[in-house]
Each structure stands twice: as C-alpha cells, then as structure tokens.
Backbone as a ProteinNet text record, in pm:
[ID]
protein_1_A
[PRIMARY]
XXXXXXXXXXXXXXXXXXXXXXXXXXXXXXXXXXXXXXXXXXXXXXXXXXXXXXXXXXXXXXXXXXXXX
[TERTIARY]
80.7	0	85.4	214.1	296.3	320.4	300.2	267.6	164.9	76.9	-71.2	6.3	37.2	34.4	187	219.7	369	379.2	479.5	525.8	519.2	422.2	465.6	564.9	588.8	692.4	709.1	858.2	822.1	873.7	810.7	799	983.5	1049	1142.2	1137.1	1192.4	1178.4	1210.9	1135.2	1201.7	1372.3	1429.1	1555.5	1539.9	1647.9	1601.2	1638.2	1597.7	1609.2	1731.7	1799.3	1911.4	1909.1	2014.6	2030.4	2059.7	1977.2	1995.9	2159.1	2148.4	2279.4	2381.1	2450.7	2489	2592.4	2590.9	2652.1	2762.8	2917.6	3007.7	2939.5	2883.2	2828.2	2729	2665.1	2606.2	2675.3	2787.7	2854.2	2904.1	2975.8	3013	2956.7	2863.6	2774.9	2697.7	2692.6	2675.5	2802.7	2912.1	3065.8	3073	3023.5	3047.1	2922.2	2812.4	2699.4	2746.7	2810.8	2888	2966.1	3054	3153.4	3099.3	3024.2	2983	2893.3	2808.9	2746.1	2824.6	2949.6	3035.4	3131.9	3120.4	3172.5	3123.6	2967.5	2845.1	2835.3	2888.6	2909.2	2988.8	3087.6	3207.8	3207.4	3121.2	3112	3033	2947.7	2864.3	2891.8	2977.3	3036.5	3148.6	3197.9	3269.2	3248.1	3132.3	3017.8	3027.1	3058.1	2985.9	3066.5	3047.9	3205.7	3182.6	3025	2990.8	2984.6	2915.1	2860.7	2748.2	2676.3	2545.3	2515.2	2610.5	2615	2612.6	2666.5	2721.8	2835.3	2817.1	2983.1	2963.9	3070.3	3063.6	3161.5	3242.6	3380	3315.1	3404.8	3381.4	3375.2	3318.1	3250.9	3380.9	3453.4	3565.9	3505.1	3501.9	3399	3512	3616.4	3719.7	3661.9	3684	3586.7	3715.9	3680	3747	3699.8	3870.4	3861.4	3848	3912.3	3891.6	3881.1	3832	3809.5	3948.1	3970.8	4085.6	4145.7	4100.3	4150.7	4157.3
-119.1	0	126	127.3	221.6	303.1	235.5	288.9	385	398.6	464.5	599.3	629.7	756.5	772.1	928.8	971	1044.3	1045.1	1103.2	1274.4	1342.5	1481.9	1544.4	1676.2	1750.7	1862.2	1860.3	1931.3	2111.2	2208.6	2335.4	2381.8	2447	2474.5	2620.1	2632.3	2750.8	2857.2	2979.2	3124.4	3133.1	3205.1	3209.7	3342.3	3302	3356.7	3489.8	3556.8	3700.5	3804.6	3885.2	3903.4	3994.5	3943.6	3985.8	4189.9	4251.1	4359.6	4411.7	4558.1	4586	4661.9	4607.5	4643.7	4765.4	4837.1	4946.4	4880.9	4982	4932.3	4969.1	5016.2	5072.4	4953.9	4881.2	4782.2	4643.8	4639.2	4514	4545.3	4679.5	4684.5	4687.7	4719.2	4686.6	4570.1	4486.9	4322.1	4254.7	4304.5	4252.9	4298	4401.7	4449.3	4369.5	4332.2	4260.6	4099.2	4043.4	3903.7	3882.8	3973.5	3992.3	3982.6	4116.4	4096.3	3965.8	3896.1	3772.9	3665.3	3660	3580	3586.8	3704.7	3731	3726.7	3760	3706.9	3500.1	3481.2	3329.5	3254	3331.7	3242.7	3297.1	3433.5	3476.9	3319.5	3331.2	3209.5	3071.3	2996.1	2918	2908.4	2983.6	3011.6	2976	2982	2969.9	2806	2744.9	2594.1	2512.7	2461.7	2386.1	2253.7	2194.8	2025	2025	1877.7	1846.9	1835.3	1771.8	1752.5	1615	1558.6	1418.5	1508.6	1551.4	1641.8	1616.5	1609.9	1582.8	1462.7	1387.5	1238.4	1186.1	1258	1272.4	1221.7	1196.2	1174.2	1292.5	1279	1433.7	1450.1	1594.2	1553.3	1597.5	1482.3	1456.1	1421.5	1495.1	1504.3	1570.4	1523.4	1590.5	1554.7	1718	1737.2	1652.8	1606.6	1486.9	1633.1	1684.1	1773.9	1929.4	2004.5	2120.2	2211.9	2263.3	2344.4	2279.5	2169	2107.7	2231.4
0	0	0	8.3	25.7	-105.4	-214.4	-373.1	-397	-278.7	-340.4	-309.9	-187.3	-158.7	-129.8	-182.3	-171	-38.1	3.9	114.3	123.1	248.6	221.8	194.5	144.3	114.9	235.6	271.5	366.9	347.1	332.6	348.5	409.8	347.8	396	456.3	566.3	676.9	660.7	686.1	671.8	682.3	637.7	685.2	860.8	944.1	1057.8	1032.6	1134.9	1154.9	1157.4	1137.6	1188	1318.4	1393.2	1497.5	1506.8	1631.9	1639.4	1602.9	1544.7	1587.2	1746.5	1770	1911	1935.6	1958.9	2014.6	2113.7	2087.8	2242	2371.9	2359.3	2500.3	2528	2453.5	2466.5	2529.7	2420.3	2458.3	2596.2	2613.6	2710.8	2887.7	2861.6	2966.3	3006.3	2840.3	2902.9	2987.8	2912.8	3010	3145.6	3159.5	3301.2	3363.7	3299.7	3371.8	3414.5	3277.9	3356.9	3391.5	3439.4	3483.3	3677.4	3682.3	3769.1	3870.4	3770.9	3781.6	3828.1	3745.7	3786	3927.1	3996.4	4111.2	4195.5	4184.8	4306.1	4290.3	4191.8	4179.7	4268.1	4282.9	4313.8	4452.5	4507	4684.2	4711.4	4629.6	4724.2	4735.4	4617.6	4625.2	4716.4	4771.4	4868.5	4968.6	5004.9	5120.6	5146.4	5035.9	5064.4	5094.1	5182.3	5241.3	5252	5211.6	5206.9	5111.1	5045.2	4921.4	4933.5	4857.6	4844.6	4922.6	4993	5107.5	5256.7	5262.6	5392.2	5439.8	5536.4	5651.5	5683.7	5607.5	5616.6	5776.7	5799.4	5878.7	6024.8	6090.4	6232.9	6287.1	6403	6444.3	6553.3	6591.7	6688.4	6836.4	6938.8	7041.2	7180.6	7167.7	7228.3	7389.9	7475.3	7628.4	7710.6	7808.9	7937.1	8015.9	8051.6	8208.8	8351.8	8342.9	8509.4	8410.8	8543.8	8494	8515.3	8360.7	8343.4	8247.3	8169.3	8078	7980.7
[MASK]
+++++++++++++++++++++++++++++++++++++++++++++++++++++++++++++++++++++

C-alpha cells in the first residue's frame, strides 16, 4: 500500500532574523553585567564547604577529664 500515496513535502523555513545591531556601550555593559554575575558566583560558592552528602567525617567529640583542661 505504500505505492498509493507519496510522502509529504516538507515546506522549507524562513531564513532567521538578523540579529539587532549592538553598540560598544552595549557590549560593554553586558561585560560588566557578567563579569559581575560571575563574582556574586564564586562569593557564594565560597560559602559551601559540604557536598550535596554532607559531613561524612567523624565528628571531633574530644571531652574534658577535670576542669581546666
């Protein structure tokens, strides 16, 4: 039955749009934007001192024998 009917044709696509034109002041203020992004990145990664397991480690549970230890 594959004889009766032909296969659609398929419509080939607009060509896309072109992209705005950008000004340095443009670019340059996206650089200063990920630039910045990337430094609030790495404060907070900073921050993280486990993994996503936690603190696998022995806990240190070291205790005073007399007082003044």
């Amino acid at each position: 039955m594959s004889g009766l009917f032909s296969s659609p044709s398929v419509p080939t696509p607009p060509p896309p749009p072109e992209p705005p034109e950008k000004s340095d002041v443009d670019v340059q203020e996206a650089a200063l934007q990920e630039r910045l992004r990337r430094a609030r990145q790495r404060g907070r990664a900073a921050n993280i001192l486990t993994g996503n397991q936690g603190v696998t480690g022995d806990a240190p549970v070291a205790r005073k024998t007399l007082l003044g230890e």
